[in-house]
Biopython code that builds the backbone (N, CA, C, O; Angstrom):
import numpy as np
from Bio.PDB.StructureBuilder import StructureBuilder

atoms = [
    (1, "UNK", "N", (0.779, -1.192, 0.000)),
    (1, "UNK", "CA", (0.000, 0.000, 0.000)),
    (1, "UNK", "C", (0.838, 1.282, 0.000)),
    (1, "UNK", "O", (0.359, 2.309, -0.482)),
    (2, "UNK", "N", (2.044, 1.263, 0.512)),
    (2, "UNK", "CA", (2.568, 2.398, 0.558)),
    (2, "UNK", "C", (3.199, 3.019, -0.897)),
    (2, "UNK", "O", (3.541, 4.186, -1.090)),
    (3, "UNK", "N", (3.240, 2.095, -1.683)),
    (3, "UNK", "CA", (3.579, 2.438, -3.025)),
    (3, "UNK", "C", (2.666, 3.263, -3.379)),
    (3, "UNK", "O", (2.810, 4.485, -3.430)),
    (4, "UNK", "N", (1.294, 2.415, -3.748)),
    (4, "UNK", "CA", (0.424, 3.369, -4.221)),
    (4, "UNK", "C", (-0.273, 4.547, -3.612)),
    (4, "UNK", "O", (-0.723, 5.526, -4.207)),
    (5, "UNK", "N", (-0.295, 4.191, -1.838)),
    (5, "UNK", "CA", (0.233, 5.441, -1.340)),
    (5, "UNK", "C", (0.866, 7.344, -1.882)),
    (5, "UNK", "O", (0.491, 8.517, -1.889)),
    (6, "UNK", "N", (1.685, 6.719, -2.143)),
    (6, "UNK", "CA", (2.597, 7.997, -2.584)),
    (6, "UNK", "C", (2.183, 7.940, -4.187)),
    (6, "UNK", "O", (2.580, 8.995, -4.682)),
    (7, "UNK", "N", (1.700, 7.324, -4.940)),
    (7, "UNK", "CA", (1.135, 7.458, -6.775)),
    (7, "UNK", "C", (-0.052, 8.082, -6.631)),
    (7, "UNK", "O", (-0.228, 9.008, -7.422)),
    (8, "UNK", "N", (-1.352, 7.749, -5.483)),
    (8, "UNK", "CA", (-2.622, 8.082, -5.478)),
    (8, "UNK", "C", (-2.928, 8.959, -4.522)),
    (8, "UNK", "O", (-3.927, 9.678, -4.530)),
    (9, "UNK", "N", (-1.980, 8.922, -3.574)),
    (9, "UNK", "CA", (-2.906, 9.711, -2.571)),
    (9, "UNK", "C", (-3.410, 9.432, -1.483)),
    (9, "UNK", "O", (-3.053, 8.263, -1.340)),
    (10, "UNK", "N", (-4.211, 9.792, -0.292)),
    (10, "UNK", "CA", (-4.918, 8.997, 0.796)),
    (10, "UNK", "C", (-6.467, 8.946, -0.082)),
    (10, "UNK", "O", (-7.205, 7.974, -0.246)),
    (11, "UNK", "N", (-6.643, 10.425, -0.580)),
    (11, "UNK", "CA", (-8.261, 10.207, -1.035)),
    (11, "UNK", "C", (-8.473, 9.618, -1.900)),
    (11, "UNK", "O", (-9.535, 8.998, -1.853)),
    (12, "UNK", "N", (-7.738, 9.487, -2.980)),
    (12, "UNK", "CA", (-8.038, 8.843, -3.976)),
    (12, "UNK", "C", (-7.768, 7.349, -4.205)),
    (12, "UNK", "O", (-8.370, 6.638, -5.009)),
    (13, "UNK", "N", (-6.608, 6.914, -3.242)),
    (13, "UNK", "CA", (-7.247, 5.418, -2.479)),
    (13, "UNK", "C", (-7.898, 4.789, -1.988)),
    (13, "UNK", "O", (-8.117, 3.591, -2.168)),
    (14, "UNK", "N", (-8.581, 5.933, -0.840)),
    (14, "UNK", "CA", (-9.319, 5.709, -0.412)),
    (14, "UNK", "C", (-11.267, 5.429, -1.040)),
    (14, "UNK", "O", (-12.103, 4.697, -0.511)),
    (15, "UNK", "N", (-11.413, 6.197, -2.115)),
    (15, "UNK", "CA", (-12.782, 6.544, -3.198)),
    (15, "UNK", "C", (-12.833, 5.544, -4.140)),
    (15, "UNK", "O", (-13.834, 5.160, -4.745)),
    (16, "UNK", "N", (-10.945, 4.872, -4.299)),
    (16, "UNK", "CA", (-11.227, 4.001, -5.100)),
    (16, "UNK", "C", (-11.502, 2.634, -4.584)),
    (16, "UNK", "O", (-12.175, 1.857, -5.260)),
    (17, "UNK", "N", (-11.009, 2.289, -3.400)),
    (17, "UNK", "CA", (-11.346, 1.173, -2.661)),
    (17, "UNK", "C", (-12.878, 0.818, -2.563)),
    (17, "UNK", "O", (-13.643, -0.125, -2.770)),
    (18, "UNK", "N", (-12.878, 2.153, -2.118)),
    (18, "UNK", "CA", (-14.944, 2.145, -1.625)),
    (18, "UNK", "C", (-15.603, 1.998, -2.901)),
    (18, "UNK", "O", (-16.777, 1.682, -2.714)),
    (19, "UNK", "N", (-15.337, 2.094, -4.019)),
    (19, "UNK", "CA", (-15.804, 1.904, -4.685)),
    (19, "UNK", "C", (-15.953, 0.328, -5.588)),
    (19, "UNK", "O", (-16.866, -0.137, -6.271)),
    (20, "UNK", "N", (-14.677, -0.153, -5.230)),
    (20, "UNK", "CA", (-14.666, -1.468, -5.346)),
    (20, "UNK", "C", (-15.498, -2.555, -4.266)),
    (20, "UNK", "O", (-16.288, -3.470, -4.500)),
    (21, "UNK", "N", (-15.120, -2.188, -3.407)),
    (21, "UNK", "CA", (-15.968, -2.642, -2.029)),
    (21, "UNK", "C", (-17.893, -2.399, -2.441)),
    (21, "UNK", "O", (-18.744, -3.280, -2.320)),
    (22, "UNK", "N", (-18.074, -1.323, -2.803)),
    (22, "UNK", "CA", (-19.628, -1.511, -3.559)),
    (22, "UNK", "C", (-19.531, -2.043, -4.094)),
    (22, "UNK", "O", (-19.911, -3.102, -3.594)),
    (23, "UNK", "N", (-18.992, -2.296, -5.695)),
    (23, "UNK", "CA", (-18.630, -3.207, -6.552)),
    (23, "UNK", "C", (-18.702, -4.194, -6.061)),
    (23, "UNK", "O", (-19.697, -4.737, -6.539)),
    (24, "UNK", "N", (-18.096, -5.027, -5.125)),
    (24, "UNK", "CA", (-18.565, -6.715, -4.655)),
    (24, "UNK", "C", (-19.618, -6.436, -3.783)),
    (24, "UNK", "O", (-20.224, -7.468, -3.494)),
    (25, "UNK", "N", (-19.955, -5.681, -3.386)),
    (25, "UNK", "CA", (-21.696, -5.508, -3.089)),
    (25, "UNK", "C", (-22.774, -6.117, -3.732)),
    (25, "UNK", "O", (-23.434, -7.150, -3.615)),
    (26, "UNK", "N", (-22.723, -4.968, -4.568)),
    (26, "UNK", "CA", (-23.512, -5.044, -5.743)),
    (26, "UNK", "C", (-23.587, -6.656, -6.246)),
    (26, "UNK", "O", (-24.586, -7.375, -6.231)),
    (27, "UNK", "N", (-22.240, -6.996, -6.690)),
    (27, "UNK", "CA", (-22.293, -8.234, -6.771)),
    (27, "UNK", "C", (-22.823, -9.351, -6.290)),
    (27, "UNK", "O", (-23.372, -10.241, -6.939)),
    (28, "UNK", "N", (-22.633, -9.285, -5.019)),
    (28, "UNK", "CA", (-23.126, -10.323, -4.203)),
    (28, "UNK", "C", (-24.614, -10.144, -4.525)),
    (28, "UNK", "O", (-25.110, -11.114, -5.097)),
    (29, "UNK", "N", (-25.367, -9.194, -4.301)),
    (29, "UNK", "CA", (-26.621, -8.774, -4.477)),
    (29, "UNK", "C", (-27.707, -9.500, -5.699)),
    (29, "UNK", "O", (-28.853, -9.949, -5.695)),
    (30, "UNK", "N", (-26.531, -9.302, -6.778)),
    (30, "UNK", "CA", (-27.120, -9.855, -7.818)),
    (30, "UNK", "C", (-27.523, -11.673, -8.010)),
    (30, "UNK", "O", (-28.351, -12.212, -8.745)),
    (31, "UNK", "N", (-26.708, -12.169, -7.175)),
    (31, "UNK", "CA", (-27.203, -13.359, -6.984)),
    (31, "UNK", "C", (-26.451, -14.349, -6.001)),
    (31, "UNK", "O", (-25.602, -15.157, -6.377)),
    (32, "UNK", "N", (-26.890, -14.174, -4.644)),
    (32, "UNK", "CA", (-26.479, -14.485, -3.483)),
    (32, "UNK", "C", (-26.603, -16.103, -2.987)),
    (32, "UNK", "O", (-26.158, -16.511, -1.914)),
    (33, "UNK", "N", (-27.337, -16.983, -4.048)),
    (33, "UNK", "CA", (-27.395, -18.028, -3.397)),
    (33, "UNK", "C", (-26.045, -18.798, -4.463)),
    (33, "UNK", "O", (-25.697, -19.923, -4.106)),
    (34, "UNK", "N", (-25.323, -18.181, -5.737)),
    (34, "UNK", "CA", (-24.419, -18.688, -5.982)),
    (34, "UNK", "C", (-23.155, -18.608, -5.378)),
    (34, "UNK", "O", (-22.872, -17.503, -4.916)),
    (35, "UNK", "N", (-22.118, -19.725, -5.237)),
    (35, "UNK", "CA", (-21.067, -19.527, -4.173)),
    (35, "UNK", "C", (-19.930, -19.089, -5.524)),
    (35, "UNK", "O", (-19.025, -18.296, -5.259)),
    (36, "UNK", "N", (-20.012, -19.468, -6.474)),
    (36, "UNK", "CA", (-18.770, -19.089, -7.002)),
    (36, "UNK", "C", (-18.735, -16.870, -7.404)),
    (36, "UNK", "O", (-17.765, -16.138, -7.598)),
    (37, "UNK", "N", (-20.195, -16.556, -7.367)),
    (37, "UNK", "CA", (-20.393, -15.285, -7.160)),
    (37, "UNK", "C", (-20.325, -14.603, -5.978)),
    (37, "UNK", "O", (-19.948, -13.449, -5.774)),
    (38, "UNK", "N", (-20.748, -15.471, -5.185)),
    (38, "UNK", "CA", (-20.625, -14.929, -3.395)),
    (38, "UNK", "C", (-19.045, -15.280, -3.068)),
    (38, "UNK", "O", (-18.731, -15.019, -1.907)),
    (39, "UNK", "N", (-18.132, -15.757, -3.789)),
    (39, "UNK", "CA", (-16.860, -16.077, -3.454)),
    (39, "UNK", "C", (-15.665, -14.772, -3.923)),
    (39, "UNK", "O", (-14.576, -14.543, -3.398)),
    (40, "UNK", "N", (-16.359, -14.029, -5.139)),
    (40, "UNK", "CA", (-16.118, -12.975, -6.284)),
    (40, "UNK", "C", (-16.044, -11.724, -5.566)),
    (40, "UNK", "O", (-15.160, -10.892, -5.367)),
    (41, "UNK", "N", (-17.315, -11.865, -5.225)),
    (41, "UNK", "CA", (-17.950, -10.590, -4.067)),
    (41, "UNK", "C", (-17.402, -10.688, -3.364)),
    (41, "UNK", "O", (-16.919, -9.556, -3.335)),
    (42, "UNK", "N", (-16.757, -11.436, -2.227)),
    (42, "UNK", "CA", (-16.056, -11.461, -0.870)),
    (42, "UNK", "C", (-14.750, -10.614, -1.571)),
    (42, "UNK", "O", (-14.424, -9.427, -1.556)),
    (43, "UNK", "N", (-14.207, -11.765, -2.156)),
    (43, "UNK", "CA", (-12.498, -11.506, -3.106)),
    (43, "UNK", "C", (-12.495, -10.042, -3.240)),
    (43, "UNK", "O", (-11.568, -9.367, -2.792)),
    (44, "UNK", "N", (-13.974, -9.300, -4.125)),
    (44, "UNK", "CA", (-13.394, -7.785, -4.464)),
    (44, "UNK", "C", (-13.837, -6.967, -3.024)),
    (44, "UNK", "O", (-13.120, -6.182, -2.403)),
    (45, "UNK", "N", (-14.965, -7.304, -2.745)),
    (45, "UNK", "CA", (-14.844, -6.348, -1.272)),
    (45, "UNK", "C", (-13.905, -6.194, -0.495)),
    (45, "UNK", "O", (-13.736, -5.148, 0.132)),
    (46, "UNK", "N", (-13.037, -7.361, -0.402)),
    (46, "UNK", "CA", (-11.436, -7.243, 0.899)),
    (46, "UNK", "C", (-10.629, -6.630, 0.024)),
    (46, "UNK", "O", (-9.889, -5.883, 0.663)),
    (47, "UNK", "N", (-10.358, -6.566, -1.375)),
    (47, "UNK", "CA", (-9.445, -6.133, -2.017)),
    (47, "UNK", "C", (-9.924, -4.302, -1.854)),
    (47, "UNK", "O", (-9.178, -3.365, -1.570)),
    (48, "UNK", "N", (-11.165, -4.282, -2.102)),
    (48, "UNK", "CA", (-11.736, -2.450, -2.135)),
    (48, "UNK", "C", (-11.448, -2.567, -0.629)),
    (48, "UNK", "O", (-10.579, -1.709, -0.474)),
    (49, "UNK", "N", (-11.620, -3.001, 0.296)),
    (49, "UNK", "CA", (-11.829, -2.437, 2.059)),
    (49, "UNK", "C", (-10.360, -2.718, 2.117)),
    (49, "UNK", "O", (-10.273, -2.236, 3.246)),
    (50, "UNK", "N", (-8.984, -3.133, 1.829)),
    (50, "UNK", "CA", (-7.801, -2.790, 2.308)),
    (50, "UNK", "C", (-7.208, -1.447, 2.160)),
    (50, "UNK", "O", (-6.711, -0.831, 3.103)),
    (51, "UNK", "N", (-7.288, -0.934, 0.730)),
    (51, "UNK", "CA", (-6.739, 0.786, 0.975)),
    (51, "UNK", "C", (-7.589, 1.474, 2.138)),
    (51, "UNK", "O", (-6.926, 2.124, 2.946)),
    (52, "UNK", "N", (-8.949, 1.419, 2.325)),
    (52, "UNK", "CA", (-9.025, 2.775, 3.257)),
    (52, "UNK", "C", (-9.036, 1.770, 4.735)),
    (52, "UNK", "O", (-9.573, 2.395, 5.649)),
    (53, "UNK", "N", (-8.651, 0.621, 5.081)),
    (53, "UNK", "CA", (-7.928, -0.070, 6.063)),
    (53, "UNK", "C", (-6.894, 0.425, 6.565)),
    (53, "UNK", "O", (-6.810, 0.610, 7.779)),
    (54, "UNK", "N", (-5.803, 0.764, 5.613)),
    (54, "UNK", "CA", (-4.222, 0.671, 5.861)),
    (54, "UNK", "C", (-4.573, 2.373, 6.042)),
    (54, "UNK", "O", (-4.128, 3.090, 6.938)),
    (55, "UNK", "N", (-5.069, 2.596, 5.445)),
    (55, "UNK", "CA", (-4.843, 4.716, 5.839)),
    (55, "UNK", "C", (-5.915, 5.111, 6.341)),
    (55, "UNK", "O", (-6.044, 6.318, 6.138)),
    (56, "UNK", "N", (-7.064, 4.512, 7.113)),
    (56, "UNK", "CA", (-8.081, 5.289, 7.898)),
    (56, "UNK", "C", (-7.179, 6.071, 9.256)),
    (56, "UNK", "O", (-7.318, 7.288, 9.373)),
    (57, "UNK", "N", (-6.256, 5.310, 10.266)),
    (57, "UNK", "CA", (-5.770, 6.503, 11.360)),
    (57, "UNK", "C", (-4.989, 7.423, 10.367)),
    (57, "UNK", "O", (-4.767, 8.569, 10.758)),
    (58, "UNK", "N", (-4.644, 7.136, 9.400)),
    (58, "UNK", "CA", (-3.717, 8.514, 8.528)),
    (58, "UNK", "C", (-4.919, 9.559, 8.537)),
    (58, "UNK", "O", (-5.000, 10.537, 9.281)),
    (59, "UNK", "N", (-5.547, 9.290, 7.874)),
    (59, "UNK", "CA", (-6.796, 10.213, 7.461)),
    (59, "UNK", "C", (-7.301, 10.866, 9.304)),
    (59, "UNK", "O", (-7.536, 12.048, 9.552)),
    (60, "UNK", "N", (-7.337, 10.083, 10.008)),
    (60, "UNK", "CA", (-8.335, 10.575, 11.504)),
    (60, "UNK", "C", (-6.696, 11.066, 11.930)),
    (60, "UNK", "O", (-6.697, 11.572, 13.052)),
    (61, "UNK", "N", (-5.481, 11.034, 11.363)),
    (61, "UNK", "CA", (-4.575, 12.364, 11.848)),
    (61, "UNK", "C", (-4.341, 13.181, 11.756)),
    (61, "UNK", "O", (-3.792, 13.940, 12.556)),
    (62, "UNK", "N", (-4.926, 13.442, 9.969)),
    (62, "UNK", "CA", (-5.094, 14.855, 9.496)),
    (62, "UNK", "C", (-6.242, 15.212, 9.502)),
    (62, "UNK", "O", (-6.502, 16.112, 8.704)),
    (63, "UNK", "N", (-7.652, 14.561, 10.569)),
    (63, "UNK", "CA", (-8.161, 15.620, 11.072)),
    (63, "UNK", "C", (-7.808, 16.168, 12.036)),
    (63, "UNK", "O", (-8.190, 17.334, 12.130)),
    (64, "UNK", "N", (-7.140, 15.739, 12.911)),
    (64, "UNK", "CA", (-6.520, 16.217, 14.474)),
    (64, "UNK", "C", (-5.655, 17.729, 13.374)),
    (64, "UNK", "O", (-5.979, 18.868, 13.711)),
    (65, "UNK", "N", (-4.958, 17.621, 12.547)),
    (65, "UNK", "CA", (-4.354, 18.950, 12.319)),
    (65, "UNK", "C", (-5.348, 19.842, 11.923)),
    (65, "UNK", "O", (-5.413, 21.036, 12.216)),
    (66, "UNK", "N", (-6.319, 19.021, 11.060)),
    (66, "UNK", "CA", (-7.002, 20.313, 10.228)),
    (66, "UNK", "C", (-7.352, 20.695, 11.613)),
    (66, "UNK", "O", (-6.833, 21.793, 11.814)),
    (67, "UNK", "N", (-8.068, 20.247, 12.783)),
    (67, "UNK", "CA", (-8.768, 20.993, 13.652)),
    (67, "UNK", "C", (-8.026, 21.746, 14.597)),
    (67, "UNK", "O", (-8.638, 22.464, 15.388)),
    (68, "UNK", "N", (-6.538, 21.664, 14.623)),
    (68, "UNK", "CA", (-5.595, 22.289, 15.703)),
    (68, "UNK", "C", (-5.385, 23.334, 15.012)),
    (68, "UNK", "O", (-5.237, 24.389, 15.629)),
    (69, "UNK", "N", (-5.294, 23.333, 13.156)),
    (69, "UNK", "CA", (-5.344, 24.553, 12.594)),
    (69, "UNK", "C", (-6.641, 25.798, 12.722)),
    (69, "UNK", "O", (-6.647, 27.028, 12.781)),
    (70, "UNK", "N", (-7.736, 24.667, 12.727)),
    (70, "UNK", "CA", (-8.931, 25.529, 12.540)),
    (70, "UNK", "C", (-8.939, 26.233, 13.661)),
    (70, "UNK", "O", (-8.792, 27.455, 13.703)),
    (71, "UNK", "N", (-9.210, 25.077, 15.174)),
    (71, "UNK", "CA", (-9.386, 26.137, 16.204)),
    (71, "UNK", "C", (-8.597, 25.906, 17.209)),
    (71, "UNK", "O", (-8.894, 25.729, 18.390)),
    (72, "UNK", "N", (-7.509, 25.913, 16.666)),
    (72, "UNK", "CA", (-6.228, 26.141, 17.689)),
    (72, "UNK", "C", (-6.240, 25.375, 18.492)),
    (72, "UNK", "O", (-5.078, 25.035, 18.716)),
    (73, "UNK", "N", (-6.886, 24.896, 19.067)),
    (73, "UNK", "CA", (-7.057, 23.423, 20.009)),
    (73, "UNK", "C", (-6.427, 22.393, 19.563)),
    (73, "UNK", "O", (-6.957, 22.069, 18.500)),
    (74, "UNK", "N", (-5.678, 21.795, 19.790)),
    (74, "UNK", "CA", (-5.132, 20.149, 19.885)),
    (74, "UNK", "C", (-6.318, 19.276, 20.260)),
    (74, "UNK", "O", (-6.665, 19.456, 21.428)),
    (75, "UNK", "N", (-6.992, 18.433, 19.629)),
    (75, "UNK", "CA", (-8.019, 17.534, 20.641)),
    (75, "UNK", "C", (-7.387, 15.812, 20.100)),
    (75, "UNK", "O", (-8.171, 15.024, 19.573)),
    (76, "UNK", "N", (-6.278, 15.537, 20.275)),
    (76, "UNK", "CA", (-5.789, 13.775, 19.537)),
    (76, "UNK", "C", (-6.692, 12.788, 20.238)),
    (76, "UNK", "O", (-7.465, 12.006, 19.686)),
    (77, "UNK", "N", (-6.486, 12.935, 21.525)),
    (77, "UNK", "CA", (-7.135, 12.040, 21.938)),
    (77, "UNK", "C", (-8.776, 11.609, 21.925)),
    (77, "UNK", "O", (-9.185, 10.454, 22.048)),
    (78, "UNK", "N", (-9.600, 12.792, 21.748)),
    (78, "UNK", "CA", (-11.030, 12.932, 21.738)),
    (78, "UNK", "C", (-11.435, 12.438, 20.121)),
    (78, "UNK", "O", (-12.518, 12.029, 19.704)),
    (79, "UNK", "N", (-10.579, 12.571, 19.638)),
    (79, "UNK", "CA", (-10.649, 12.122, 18.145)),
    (79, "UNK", "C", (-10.186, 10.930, 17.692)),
    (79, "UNK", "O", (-10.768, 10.331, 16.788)),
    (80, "UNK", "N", (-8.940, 10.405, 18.358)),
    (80, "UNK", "CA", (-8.579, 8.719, 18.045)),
    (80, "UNK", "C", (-9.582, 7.868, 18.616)),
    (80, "UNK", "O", (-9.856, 6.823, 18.025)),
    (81, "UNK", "N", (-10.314, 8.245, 19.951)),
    (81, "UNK", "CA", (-11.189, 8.006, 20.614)),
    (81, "UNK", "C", (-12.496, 7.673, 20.294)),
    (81, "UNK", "O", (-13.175, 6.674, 20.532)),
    (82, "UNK", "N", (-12.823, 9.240, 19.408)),
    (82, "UNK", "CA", (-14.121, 8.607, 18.485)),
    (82, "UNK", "C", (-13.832, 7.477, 17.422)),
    (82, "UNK", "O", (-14.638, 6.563, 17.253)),
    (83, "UNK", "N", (-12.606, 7.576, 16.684)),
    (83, "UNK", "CA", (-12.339, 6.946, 15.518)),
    (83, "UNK", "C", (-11.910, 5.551, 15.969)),
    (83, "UNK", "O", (-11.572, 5.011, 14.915)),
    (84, "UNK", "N", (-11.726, 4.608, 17.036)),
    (84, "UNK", "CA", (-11.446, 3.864, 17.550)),
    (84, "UNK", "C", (-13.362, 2.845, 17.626)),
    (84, "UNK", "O", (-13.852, 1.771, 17.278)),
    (85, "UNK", "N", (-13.768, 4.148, 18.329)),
    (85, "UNK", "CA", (-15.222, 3.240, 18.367)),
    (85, "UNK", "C", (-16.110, 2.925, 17.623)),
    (85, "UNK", "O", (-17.052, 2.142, 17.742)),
    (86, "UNK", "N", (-15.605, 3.902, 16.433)),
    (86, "UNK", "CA", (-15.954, 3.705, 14.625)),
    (86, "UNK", "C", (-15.873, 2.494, 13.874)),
    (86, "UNK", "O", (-16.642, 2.056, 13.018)),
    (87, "UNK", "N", (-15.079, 2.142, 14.221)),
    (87, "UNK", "CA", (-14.060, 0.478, 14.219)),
    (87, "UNK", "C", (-15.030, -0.471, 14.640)),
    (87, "UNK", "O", (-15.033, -1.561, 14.067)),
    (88, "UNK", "N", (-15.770, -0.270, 15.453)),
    (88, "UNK", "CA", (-16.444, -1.437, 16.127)),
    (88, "UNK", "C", (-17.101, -2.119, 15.479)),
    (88, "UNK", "O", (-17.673, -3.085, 15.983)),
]
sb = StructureBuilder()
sb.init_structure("model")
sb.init_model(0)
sb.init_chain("A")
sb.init_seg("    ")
for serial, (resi, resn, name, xyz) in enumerate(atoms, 1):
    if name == "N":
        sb.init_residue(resn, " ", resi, " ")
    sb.init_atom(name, np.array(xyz, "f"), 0.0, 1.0, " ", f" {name:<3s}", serial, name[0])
structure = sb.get_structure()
């Protein structure tokens, strides 16, 4: 990940993952009692849900700056905090 990391970006790893991750959604959707399609769907959903996996605390660190910029406040902990129980 860190390759494409530094080629794409956090957001644009991140938009493209999620978008794959619908993509085996969708899939699955279309016909859920087949296993070699419900096997397709799993395969692309973990492949779309690993980029914004590997860089979601990246992303919940540059909100801690944007907000120490915005309002001068430091809040890390109130924010890893929420983003921790996000996880659940």
């Amino acid at each position: 990940m860190p390759v494409l990391l530094k080629k794409f970006g956090k957001r644009n790893m991140s938009l493209a993952g999620i978008l794959l991750a619908l993509l085996g959604q969708i899939l699955f959707c279309l016909n859920p009692y087949s296993f070699p399609w419900m096997l397709a769907s799993y395969v692309s959903r973990g492949i779309g849900l690993a980029p914004m996996n590997s860089i979601v605390f990246g992303i919940i660190g540059d909100m801690v700056e944007f907000g120490q910029w915005k309002t001068h406040l430091r809040q890390e902990s109130l924010i890893f905090a929420g983003g921790s129980v996000e996880k659940m």
